[in-house]
Each structure stands twice: as structure tokens, then as C-alpha cells.
PAZAPA-4460 file (N, C-alpha, C; in steps of 0.05 Angstrom, whole numbers, plus 32768, in hexadecimal, padded with zeros to 4 digits):
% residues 276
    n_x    n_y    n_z   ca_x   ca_y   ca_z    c_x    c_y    c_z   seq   type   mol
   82F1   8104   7F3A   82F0   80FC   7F56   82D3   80F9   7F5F     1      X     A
   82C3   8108   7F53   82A2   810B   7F5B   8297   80F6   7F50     2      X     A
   829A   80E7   7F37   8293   80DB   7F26   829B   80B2   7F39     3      X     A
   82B8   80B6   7F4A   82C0   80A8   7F53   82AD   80A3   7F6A     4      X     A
   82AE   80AF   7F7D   82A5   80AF   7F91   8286   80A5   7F8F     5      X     A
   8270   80B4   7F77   8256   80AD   7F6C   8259   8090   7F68     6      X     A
   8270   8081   7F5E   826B   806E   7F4F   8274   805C   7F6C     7      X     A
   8283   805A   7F7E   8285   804D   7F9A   826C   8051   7FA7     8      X     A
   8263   8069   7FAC   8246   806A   7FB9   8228   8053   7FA9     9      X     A
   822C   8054   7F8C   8218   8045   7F82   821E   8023   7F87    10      X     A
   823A   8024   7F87   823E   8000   7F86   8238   7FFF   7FA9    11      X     A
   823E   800B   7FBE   823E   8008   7FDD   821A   800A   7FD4    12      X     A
   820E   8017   7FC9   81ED   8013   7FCD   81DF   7FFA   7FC5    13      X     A
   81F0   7FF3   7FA7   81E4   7FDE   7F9D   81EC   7FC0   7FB2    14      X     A
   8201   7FC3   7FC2   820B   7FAC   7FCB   81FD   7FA7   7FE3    15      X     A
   81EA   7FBA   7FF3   81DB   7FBC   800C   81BF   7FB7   7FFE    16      X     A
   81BA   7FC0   7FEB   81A0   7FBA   7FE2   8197   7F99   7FD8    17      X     A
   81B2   7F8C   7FCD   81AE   7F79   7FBE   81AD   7F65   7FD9    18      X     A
   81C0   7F70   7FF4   81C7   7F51   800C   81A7   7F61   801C    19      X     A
   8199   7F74   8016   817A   7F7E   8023   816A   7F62   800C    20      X     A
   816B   7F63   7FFC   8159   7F56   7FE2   815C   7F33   7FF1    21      X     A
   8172   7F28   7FEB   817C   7F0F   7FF3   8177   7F0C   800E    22      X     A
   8171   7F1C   802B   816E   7F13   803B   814D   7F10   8043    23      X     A
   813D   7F27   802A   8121   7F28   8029   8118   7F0D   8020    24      X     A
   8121   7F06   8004   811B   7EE9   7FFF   8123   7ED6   800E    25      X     A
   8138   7ED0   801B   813E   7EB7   8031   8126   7EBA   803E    26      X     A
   811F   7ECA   8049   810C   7ECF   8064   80EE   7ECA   805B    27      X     A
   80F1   7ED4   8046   80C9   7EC9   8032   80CA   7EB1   802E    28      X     A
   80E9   7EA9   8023   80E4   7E8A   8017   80E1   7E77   8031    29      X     A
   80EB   7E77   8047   80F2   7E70   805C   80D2   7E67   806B    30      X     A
   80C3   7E85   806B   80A7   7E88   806F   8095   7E74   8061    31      X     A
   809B   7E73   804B   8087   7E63   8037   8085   7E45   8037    32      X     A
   80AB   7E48   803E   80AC   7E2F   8041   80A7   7E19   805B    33      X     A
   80A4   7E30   8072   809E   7E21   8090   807F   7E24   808A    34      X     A
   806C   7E2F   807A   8055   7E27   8077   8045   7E17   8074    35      X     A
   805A   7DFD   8065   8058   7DE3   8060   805B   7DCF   806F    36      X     A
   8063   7DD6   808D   8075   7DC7   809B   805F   7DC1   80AD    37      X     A
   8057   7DB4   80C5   8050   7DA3   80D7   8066   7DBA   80F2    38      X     A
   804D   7DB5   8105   8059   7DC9   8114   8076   7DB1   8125    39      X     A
   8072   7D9A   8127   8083   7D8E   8136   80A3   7D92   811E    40      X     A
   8098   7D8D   8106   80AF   7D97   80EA   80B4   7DAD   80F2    41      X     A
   80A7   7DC0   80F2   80B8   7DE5   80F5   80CD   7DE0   8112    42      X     A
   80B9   7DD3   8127   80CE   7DD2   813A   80E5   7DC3   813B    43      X     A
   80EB   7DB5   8129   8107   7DA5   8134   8119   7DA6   8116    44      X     A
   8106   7DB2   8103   810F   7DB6   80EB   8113   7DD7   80DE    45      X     A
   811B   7DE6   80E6   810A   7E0E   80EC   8110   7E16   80CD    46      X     A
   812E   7E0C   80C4   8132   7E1C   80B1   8137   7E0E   8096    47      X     A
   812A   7DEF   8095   8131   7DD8   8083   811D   7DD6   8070    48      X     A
   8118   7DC8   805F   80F8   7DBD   805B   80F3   7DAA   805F    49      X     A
   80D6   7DB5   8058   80C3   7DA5   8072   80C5   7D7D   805F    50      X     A
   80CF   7D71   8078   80C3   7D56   8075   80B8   7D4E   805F    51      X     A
   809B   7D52   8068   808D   7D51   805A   8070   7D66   8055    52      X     A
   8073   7D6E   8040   8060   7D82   803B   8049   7D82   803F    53      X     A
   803A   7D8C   804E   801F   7D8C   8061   800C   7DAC   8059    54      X     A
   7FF8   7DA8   8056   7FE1   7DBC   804E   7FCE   7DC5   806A    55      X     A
   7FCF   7DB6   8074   7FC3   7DB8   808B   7FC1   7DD4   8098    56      X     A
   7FDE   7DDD   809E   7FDD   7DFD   80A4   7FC6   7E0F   8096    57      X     A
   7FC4   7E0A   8076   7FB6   7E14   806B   7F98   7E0E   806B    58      X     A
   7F93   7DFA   8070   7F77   7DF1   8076   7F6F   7DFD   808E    59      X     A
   7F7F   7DFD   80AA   7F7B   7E09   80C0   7F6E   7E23   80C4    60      X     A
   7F89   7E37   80AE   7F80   7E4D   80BC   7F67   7E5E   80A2    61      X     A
   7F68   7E45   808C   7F4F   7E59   8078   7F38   7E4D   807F    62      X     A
   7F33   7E2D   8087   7F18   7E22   808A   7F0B   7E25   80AF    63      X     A
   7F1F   7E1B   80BF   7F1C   7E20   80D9   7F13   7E33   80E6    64      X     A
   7F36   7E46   80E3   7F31   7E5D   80EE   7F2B   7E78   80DA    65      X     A
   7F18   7E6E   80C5   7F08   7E7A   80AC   7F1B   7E9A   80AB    66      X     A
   7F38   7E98   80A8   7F41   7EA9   809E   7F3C   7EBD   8084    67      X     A
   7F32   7EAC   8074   7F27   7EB2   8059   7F12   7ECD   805D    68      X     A
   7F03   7EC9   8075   7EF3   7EE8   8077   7EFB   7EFB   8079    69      X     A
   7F13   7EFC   808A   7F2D   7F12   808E   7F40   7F1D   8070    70      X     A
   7F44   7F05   8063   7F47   7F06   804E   7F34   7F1B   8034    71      X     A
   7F17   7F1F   803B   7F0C   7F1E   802C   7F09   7F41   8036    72      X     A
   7F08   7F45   804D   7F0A   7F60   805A   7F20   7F71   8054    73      X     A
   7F3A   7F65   804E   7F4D   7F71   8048   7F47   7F7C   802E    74      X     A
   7F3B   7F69   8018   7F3E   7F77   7FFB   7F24   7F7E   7FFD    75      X     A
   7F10   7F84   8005   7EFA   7F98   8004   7F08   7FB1   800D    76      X     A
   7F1B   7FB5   802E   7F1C   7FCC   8039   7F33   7FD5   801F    77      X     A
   7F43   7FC6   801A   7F61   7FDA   8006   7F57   7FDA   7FF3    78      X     A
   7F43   7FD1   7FDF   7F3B   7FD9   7FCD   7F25   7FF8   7FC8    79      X     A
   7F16   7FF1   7FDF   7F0F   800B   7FDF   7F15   8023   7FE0    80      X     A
   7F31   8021   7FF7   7F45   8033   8001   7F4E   8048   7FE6    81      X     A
   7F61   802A   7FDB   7F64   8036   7FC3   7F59   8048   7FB3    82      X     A
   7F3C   8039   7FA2   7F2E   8050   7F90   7F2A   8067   7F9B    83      X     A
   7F2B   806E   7FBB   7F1F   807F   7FC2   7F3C   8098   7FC5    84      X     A
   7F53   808D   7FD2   7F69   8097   7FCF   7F72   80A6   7FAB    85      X     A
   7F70   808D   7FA0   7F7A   8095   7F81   7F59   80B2   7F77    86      X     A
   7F4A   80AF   7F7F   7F39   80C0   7F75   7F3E   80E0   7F82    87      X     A
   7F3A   80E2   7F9A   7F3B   80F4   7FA9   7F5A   8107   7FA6    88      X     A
   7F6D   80FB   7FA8   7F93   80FD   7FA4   7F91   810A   7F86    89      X     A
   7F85   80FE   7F77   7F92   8104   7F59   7F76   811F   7F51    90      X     A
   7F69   8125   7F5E   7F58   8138   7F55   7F68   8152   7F64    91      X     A
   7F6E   8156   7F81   7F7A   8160   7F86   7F9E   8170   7F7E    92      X     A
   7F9E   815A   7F79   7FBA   815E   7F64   7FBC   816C   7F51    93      X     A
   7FA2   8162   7F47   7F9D   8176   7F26   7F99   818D   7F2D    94      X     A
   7F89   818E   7F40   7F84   81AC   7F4D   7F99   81BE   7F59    95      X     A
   7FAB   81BC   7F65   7FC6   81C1   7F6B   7FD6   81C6   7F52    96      X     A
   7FDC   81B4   7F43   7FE9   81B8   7F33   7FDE   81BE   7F18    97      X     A
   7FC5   81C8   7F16   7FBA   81DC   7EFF   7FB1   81F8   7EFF    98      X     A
   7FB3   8203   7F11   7FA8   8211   7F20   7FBB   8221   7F38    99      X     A
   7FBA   823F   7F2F   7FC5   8250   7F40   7FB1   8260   7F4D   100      X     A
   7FB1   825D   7F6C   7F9D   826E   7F7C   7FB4   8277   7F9A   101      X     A
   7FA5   8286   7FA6   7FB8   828B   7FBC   7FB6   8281   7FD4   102      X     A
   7FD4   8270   7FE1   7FD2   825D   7FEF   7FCE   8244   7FE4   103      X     A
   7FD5   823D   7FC4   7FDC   8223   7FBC   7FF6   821A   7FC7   104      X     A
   8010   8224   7FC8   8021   8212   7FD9   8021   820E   7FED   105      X     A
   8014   8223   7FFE   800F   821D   801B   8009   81FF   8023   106      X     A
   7FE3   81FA   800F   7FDF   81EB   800E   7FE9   81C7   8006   107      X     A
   7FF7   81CE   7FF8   800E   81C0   7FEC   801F   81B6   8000   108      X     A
   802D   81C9   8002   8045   81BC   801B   8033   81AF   803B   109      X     A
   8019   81B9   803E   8007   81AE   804F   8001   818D   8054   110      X     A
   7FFF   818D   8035   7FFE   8163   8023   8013   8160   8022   111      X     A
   802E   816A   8022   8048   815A   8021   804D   8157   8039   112      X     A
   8049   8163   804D   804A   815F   8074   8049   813F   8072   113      X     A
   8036   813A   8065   8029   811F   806D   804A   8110   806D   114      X     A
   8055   8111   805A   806B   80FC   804F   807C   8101   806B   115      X     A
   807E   8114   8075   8091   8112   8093   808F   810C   80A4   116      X     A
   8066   810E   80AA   8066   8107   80C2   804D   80F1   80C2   117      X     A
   804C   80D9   80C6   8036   80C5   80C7   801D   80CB   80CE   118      X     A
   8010   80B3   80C8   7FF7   80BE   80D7   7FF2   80B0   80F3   119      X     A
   8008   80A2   80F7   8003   8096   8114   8005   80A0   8128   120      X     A
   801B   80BD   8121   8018   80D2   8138   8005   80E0   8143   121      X     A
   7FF4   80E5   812A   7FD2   80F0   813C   7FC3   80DB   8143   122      X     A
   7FC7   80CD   8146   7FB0   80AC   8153   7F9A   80B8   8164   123      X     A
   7FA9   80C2   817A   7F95   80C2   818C   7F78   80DA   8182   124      X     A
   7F80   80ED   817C   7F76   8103   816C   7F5A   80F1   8156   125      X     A
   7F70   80E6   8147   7F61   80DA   812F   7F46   80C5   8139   126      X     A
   7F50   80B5   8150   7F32   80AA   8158   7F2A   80B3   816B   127      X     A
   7F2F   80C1   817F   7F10   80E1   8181   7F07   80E7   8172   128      X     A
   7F0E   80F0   8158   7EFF   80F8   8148   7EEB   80E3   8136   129      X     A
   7EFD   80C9   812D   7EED   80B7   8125   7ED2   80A8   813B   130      X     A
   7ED9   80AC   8154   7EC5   80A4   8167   7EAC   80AE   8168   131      X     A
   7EB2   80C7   816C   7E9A   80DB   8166   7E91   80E0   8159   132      X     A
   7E91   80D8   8138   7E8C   80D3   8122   7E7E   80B5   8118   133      X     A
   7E7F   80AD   8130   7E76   8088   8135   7E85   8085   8119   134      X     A
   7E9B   8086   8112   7EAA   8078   80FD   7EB8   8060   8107   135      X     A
   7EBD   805C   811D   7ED3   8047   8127   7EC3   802E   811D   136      X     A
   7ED4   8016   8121   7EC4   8007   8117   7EB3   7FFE   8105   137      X     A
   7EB5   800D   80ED   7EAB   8010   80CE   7EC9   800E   80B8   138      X     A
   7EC2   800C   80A3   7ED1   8006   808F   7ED8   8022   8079   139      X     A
   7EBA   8031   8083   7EB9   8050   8075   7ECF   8061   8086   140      X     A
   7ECF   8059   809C   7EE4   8071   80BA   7F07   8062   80A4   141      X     A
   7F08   804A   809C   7F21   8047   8096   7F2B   804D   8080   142      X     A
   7F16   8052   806F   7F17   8057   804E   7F1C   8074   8052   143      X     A
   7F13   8085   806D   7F17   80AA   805F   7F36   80A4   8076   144      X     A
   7F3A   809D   8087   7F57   809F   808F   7F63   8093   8080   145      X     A
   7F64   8076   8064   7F79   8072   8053   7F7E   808E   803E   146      X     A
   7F5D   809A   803A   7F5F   80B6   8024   7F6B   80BF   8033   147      X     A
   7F67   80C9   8043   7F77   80E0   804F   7F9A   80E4   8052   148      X     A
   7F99   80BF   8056   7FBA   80CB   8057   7FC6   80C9   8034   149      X     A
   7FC4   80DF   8029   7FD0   80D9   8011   7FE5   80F3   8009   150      X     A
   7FF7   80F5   8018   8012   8103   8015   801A   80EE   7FF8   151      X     A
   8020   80DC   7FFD   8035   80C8   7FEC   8024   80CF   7FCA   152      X     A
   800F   80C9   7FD2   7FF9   80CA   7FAB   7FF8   80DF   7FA6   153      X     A
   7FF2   80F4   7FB4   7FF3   8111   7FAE   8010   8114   7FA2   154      X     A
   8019   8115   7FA9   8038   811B   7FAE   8043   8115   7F83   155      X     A
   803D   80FA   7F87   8040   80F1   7F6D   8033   80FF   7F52   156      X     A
   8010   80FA   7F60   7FFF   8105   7F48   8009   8122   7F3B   157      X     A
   800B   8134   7F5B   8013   814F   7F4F   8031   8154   7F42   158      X     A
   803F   813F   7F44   8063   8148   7F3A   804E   8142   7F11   159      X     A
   804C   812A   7F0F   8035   8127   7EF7   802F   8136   7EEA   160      X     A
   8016   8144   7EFB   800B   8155   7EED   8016   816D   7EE9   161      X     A
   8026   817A   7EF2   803F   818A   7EEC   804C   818B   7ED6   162      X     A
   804F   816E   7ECD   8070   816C   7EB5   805A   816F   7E94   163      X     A
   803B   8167   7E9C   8027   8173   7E85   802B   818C   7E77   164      X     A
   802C   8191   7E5B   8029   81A3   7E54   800B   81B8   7E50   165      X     A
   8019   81D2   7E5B   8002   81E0   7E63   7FE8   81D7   7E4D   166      X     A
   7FF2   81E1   7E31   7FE7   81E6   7E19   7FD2   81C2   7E18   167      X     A
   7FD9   81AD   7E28   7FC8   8196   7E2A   7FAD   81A3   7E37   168      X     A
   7FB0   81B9   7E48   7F92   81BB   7E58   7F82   81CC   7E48   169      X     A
   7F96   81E2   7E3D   7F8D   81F6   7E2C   7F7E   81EC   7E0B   170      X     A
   7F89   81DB   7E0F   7F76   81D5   7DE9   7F61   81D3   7DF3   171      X     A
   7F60   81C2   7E05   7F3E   81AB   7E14   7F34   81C7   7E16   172      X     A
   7F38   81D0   7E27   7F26   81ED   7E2F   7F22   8200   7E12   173      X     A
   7F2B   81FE   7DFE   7F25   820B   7DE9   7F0B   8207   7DDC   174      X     A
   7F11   81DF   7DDB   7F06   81D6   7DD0   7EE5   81D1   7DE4   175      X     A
   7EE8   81E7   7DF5   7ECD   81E1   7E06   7EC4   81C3   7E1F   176      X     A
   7ED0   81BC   7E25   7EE2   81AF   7E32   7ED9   81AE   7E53   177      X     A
   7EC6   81B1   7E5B   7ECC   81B3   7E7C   7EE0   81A3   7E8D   178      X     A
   7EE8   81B1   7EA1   7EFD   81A3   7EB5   7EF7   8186   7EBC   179      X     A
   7ED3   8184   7EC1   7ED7   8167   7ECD   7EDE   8155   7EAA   180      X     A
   7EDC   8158   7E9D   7EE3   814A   7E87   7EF9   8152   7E7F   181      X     A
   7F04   8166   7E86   7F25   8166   7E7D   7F37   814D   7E93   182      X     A
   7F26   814C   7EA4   7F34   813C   7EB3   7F2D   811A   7EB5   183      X     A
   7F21   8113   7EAE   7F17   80FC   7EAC   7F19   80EE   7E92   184      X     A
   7F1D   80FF   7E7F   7F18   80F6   7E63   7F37   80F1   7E56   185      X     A
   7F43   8106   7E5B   7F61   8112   7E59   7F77   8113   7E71   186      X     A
   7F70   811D   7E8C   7F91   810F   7E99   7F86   80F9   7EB2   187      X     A
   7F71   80EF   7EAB   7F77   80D5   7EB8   7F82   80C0   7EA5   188      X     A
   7F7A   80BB   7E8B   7F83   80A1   7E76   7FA0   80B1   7E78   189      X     A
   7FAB   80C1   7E7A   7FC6   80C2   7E70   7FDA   80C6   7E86   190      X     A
   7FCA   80C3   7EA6   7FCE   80C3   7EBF   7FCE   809E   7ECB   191      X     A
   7FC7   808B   7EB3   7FCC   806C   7EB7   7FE7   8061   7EC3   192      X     A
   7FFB   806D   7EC0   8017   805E   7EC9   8011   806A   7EE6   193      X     A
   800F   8083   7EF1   8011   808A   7F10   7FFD   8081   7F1F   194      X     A
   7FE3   807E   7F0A   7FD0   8075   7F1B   7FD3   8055   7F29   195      X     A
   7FE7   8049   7F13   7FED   802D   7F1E   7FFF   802D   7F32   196      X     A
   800D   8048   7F30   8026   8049   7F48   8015   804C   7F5E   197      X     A
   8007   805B   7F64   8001   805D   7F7C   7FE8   804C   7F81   198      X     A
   7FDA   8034   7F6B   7FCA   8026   7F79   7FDA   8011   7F84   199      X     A
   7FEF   8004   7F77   8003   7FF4   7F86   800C   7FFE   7FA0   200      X     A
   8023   8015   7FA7   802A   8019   7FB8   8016   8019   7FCF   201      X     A
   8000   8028   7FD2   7FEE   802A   7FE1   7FDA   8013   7FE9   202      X     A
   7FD7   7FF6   7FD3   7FD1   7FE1   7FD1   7FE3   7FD2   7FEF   203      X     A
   7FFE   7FD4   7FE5   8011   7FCA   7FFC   8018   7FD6   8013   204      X     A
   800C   7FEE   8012   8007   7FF9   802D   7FF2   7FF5   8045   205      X     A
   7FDB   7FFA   8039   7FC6   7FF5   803C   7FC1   7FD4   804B   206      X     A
   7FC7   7FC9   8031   7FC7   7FA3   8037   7FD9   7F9E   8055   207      X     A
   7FF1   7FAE   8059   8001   7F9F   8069   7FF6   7FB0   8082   208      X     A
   7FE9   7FC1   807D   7FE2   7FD8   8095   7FDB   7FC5   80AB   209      X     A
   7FE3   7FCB   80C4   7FDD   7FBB   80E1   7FD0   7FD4   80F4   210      X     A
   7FE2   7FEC   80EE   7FDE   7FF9   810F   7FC3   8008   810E   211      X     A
   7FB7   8015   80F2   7F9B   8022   80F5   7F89   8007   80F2   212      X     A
   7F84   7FEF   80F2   7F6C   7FDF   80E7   7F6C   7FD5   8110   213      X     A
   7F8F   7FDB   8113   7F91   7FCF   813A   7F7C   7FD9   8147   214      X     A
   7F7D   7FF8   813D   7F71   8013   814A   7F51   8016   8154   215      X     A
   7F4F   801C   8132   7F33   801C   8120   7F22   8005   8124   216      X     A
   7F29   7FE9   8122   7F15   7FD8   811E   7F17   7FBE   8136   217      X     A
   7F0A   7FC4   8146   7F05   7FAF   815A   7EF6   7F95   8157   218      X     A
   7EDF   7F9A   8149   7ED1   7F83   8143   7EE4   7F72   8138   219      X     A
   7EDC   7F5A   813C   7EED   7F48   812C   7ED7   7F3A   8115   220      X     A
   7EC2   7F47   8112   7EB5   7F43   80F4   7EC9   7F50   80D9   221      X     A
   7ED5   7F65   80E6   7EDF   7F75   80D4   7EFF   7F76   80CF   222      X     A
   7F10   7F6A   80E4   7F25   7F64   80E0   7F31   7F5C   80CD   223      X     A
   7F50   7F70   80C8   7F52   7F68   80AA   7F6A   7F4F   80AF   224      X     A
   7F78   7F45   809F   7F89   7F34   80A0   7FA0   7F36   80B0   225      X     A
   7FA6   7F50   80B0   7FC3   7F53   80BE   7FBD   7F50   80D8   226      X     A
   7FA2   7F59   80E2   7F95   7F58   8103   7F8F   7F39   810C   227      X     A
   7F86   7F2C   80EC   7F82   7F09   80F8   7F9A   7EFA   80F9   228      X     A
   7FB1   7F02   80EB   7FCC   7EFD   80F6   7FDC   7EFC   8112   229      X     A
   7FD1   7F1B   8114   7FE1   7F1E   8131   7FC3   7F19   8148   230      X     A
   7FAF   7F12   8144   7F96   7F02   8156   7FA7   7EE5   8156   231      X     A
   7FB0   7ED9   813C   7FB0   7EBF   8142   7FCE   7EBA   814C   232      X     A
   7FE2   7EC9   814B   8001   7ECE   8158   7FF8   7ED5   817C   233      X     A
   7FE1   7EDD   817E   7FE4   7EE2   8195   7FCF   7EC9   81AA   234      X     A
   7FBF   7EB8   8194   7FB0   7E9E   81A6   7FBC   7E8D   819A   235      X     A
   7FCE   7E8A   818C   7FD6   7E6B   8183   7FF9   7E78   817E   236      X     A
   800B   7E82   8190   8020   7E81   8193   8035   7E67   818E   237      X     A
   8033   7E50   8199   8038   7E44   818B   8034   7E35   8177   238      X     A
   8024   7E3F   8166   801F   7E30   814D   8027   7E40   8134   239      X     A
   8047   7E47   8138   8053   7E51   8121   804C   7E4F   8106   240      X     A
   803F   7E31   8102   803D   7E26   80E8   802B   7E33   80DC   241      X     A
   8017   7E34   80E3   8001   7E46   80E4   8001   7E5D   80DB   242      X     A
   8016   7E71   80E9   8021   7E8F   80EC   8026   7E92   80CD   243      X     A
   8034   7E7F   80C7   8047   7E7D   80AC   8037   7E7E   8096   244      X     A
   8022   7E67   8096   800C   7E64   807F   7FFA   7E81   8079   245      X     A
   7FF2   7E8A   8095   7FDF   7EA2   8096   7FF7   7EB6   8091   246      X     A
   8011   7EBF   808C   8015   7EC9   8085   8023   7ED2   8064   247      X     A
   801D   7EB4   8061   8031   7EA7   8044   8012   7EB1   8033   248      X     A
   7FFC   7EAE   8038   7FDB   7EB4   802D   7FE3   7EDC   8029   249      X     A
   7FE8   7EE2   803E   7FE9   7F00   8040   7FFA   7F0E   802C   250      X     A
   8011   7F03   8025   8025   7F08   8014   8017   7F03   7FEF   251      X     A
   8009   7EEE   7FEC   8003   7EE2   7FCE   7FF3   7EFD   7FC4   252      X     A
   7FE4   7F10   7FD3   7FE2   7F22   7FBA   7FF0   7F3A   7FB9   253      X     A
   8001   7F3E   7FD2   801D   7F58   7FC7   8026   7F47   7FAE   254      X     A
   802E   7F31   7FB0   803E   7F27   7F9E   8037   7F2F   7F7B   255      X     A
   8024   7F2A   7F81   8007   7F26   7F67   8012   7F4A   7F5A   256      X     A
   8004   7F60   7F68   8001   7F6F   7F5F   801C   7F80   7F57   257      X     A
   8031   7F77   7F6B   804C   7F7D   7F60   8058   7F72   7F49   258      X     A
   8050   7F5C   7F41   8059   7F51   7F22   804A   7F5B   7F09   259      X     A
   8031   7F56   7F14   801E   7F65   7EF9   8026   7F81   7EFB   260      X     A
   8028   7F99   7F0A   8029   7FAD   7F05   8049   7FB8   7F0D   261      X     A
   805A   7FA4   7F05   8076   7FB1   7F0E   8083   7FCC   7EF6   262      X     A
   807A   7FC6   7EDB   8084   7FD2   7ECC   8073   7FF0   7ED3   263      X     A
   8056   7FF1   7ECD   804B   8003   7ED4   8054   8017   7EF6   264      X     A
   8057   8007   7F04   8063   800E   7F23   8088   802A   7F12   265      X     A
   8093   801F   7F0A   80B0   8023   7EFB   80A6   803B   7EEE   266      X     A
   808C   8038   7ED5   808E   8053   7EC5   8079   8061   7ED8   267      X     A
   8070   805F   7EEC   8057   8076   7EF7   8070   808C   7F0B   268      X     A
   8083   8074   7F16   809B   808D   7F27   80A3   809E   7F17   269      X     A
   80AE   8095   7EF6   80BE   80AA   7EE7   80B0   80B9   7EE7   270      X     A
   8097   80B7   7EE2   8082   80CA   7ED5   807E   80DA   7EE8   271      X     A
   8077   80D7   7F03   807D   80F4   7F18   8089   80F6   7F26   272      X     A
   80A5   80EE   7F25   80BD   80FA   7F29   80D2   8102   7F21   273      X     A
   80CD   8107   7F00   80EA   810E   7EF1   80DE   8122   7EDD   274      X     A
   80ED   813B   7EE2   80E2   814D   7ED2   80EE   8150   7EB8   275      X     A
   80ED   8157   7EA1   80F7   8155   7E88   810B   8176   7E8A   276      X     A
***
């Protein structure tokens, strides 16, 4: 009966997941494809293709309205994010999970808070503090609030470093071995599948992030892509066509880094989340 019921519950999941999948692609392909269109084409044509296929959108919003700098702000700020996230997360981890002192789970369940409760709930908190710190408006104030929020990498690194066998730390240390080189030499190379999990996931987080760059960065020297999206949704409303291209640009490197690193993305979850 249990076995029955398991096996109705998995086909009712797979059948909501698969019409979630198919209505994701209609809606991208849909996007990509009104990118090509002529705004008088999107209007009398919304969900067809386009006429005739026009670049223009694209010329508009990368040469004109020199989108491309926004562009270029986005992968300076998430790339940095990243190394700084994956460095800071996975040292801590090791530390947690090599290491018994008193008030390690405290601390512990402290970094898993994060996973329940956002960071958008302390906003106002978070820039008082960044204000007075003259961080606002810098790229350094957004790099320690992307470190900071790392419930999700933590979370992973330490299930990881856990399923290690003790006797892996213990030879190194025999063999004379210091920590910072037990850790750099030994469980970062063998820490490669999670480290890709969480540079992806956090890649696509980060990239699509709107509400802290809303917050944090006013200049519009510094605006990242998602802010010159909704700048240009909010002075060129009707120029859907536009909307589409600048957002069809936004999409080409989730895409990217989800294909090259899908397999890696697959073995970094098993790896800290399934215990043997």
C-alpha cells in the first residue's frame, strides 16, 4: 500500500514538474523570439514570429543605450561574489565540521537560520549599517552581503565535509601536514564537484539578484543588469521589443554555465547530501 501510494505521489510530481518545464520553455522561447520582432510586429503579432527578423532591438539597447556596461558590472560584481562566497563558506565548513569545540552547533544551526529566513528581512538594519560604513554604493558593501548570506554553501560544504573519512585528516597531520595545507592541497581538489555546485547556484542567484543591487547601488555607473532592465521597463514602457532583447542578453550566460556545469551541478548535491 506504501509502495503504492509512493509510486502515485512520484508520477503526480513528475506530471507538475514536467507541465512547470514546458510552460518555462514556451515563455523563454516566446521571449527570444519577440526579440526579433519590430515593436509595431510584437504589437499586432504578440505570440507569432516575427515577420521579419530585425536586430535592431539588439543594436539599441547594447550600442545606444550602452547596455553592455551593465553587462560588464554584472560579471565583475557575481564573479567576485562568488570567489569570495566559495572561499569564506568552505573554510568555515571545514571548521565546523572538523573540529569539536563548545558551541559548535549552536554556531551551526546559527548558519542554517539563514536558509529560513532571507536576507531581505533585515534591509533596513543592513543599510544603516552599510551607510555608516560608507559601503553603500561600492561593489566591496555587495561582495561581503553576497558572503555573508551563505546559509545555502555552508550548508552543502559542511554535509561534505562530514561524509570524509576521519583517518583522511589524520594521515596529513601525521605526515606533518599543517591545516592551511591540509586544506588547500587535500579537501579543496577533492571538494571540485560542490565547489561547482555552489559556484553555479550562487552564479544564478547572484546574476538574477534585483532587490539588494535596487537597495545598495544608486549610481547608475554601477548598475547591474537586472537594475538596467527594470531602468529601461520603467522609461521606455512601451518598447517591449527592447524589454525582450535586454532580457534575452541576461539569460545567455545562466544558460552557458548551466550546460557546461550541469553534470558537475548533479554530482556536487550527491556529494553533500547523501550520506553513505
Amino acid at each position: 500500500m506504501y509502495k503504492k501510494r509512493q509510486g502515485i505521489g512520484s508520477w503526480i510530481a513528475t506530471i507538475l514538474l514536467t507541465l512547470y518545464c514546458l510552460i518555462a520553455i514556451v515563455l523563454i522561447g516566446n521571449m527570444v523570439i519577440s526579440s526579433f520582432k519590430t515593436k509595431q510586429d510584437l504589437l499586432f503579432n504578440t505570440f507569432g514570429f516575427p515577420t521579419k527578423i530585425s536586430f535592431e532591438n539588439y543594436r539599441q539597447v547594447l550600442v545606444k543605450d550602452t547596455l553592455y556596461k551593465n553587462f560588464f558590472n554584472s560579471i565583475i560584481l557575481t564573479t567576485l561574489s562568488i570567489a569570495s562566497l566559495i572561499f569564506f563558506s568552505s573554510m568555515t565548513a571545514y571548521g565546523l565540521s572538523r573540529y569539536r569545540f563548545k558551541g559548535r552547533q549552536a554556531l551551526e544551526m546559527y548558519f542554517l537560520l539563514g536558509l529560513m529566513f532571507p536576507i531581505q528581512i533585515a534591509i533596513l538594519p543592513l543599510f544603516i549599517i552599510m551607510r555608516t560604513l560608507k559601503l553603500t554604493n561600492t561593489f566591496l558593501g555587495m561582495i561581503i552581503l553576497y558572503t555573508a548570506n551563505m546559509s545555502f554553501s555552508l550548508f552543502i560544504f559542511t554535509q561534505f565535509f562530514k561524509e570524509l573519512p576521519a583517518a583522511l585528516h589524520e594521515s596529513a597531520v601525521i605526515d606533518g601536514a599543517s591545516e592551511v595545507t591540509i586544506f588547500l592541497r587535500i579537501m579543496v581538489p577533492i571538494s571540485k564537484p560542490v565547489i561547482f555546485t555552489v559556484m553555479t547556484v550562487s552564479f544564478v542567484q547572484i546574476w538574477n539578484d534585483f532587490y539588494l543591487p535596487l537597495v545598495f547601488l544608486a549610481k547608475r555607473s554601477l548598475h547591474t543588469l537586472t537594475l538596467a532592465i527594470y531602468q529601461y521597463l520603467a522609461n521606455f514602457l512601451a518598447y517591449w521589443n527592447y524589454v525582450f532583447a535586454a532580457a534575452t542578453l541576461s539569460l545567455i550566460p545562466v544558460i552557458i554555465v548551466f550546460v557546461v556545469f550541469s553534470d558537475q551541478i548533479i554530482s556536487g548535491l550527491a556529494s553533500g547530501s547523501i550520506k553513505e
